[in-house]
N, C-alpha and C positions, 0 to 999 in steps of 0.2 A: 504494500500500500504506500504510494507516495503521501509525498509529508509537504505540505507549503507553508511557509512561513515568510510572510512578506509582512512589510509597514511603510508608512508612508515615511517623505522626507523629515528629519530628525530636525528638532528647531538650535537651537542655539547654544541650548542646554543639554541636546542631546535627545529630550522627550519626544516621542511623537503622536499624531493624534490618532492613529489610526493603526491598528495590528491584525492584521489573520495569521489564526492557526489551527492550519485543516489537515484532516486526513482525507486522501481520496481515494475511492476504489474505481480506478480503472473500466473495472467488467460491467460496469453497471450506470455508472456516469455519476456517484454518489460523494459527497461529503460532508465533514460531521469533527465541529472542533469548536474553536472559539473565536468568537471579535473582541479585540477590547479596545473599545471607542472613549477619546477624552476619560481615560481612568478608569472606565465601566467596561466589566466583564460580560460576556451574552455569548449563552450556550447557540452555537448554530446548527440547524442542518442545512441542506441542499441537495444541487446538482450540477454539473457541468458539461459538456459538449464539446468534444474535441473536434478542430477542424480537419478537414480533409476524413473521418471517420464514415462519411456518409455522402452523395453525390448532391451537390448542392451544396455544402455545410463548410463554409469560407471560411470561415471566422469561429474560435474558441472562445466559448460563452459560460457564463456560470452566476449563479443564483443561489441565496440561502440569506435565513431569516433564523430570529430565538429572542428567549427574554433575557434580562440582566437576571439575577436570583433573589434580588427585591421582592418583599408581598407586596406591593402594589410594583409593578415592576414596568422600566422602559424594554420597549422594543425593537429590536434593529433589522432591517433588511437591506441587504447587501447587493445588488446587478454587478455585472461588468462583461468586458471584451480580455479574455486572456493572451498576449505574446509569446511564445517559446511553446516547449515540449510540455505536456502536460505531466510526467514526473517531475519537470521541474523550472516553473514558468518565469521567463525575463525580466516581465512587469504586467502586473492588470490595472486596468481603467478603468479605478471603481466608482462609483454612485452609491451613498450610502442614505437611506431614510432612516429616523431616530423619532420613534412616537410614546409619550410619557402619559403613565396612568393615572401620575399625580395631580397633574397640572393642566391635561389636557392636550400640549404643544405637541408640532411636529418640526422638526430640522431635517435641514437637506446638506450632504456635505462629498464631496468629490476629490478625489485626488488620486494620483499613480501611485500604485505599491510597486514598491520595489524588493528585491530579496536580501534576506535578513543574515548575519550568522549567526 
């Protein structure tokens, strides 16, 4: 099972806003790890879509949503367009939505992930 671990660019301090870490299983197009957005952890699952896997299918794609572990808990879903081999991707174009139970709000936030060590 490949292993992704990307985040977005590091600020100043080193922090960054944005982390995935996934597990993927190949044979089935699945994955299943964590985001951790602005501080907040949120169990995800998903999917993803290798390109060239299928006639027609350009572009490697991938989707996954979860809650933080909060009782009243934010929630995150995650879109993008993947770069590279899918064991182990160059950078994704992510689009992330962040909708809160507390408060009501929704946030939109975007940025390239890039690979982590």
């Amino acid at each position: 099972m490949p292993h992704w671990y990307l985040g977005s660019e590091p600020d100043d301090e080193g922090n960054r806003e944005l982390i995935m870490d996934v597990n993927t299983n190949d044979a089935v197009g699945t994955l299943e790890g964590s985001l951790t957005f602005q501080d907040v952890q949120y169990s995800v699952t998903g999917h993803w879509a290798a390109s060239g896997s299928s006639p027609g299918r350009n572009y490697s794609c991938l989707a996954m949503c979860g809650p933080s572990g909060a009782s009243a808990p934010e929630m995150v879903s995650l879109c993008g367009i993947m770069t590279g081999p899918g064991y182990s991707p160059e950078s994704i174009e992510a689009n992330l939505t962040r909708t809160d139970s507390t408060d009501g709000l929704q946030y939109g936030y975007s940025s390239t992930l890039k690979p982590m060590s």
